[in-house]
C-alpha positions in Angstrom: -26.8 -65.4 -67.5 -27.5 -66.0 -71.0 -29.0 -69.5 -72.4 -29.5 -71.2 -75.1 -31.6 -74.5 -76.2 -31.3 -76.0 -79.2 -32.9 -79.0 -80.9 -30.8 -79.9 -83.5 -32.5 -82.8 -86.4 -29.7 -84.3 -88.2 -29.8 -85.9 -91.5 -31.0 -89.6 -91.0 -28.0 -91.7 -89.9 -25.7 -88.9 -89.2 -25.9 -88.5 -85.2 -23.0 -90.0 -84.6 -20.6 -87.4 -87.3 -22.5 -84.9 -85.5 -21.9 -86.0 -82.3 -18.0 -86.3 -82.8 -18.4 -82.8 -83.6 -20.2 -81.2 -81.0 -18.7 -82.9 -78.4 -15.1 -81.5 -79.3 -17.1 -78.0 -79.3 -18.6 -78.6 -76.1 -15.5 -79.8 -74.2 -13.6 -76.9 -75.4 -16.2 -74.2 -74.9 -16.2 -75.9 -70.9 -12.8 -75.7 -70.3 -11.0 -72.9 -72.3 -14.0 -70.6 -72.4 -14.2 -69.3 -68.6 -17.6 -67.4 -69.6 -19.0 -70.9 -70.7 -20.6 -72.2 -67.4 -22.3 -75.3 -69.0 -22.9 -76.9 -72.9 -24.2 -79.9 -72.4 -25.2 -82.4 -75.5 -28.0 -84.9 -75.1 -29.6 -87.2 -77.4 -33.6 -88.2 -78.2 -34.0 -91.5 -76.3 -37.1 -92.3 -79.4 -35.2 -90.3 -82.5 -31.3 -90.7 -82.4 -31.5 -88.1 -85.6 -32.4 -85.5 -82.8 -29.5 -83.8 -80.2 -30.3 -81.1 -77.7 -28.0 -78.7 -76.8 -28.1 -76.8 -73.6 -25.9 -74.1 -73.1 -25.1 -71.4 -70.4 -22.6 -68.6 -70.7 -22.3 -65.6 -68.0 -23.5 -62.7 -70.5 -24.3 -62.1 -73.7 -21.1 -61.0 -74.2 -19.2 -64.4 -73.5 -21.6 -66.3 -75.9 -20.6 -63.4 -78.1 -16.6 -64.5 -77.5 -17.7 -68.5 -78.0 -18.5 -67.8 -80.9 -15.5 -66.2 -82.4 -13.5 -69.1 -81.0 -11.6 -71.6 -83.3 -13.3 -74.9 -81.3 -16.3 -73.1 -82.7 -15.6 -71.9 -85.7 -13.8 -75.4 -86.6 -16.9 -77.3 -85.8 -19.6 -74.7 -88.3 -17.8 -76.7 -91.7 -18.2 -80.5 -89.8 -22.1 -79.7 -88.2 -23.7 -77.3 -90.9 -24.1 -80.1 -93.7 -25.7 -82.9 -91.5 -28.2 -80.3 -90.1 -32.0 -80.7 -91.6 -33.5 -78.6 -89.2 -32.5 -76.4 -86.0 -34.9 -75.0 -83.6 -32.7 -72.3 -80.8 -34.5 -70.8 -77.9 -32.7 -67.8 -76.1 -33.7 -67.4 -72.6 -32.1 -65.5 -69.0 -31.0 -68.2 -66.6 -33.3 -67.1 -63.4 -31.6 -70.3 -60.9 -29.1 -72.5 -61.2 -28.7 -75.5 -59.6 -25.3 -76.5 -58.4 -23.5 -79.7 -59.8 -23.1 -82.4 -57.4 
């Protein structure tokens, strides 16, 4: 499984645009996308102008498909000008735990 984390600084005061956003991104990716096993969104508890995203997908080749989706593509013209700064890790999901 392909993952992704991302640490995401938005412009001062513009978390909660952002988060609109990404949450209509997330949601869809979840439950149209069946290789998208998990996008979570989180927010800094001491820096509101920082969100974490955590995503999972079952291959490369589904994060691949996410991102030729319209939820996604819709989403690049609201995020993209309240980002100051992105930092994206790519990683292999070794375990998963299961949701309770």
């Amino acid at each position: 499984m392909y993952s992704l984390f991302i640490k995401t600084r938005v412009k001062p005061g513009c978390a909660p645009e952002f988060l609109t956003a990404i949450k209509l991104n997330a949601a869809a990716s979840v439950a149209t996308e069946p290789g998208c096993l998990v996008f979570d969104v989180s927010q800094d508890r001491s820096d509101p102008d920082v969100i974490y995203l955590y995503e999972i997908y079952r291959d490369d080749d589904a994060y691949e498909a996410h991102t030729q989706t319209a939820h996604f593509r819709d989403s690049r013209p609201l995020v993209e000008p309240l980002i100051l700064e992105q930092d994206c890790f790519e990683s292999d999901v070794i375990a998963r735990n299961p949701v309770f």
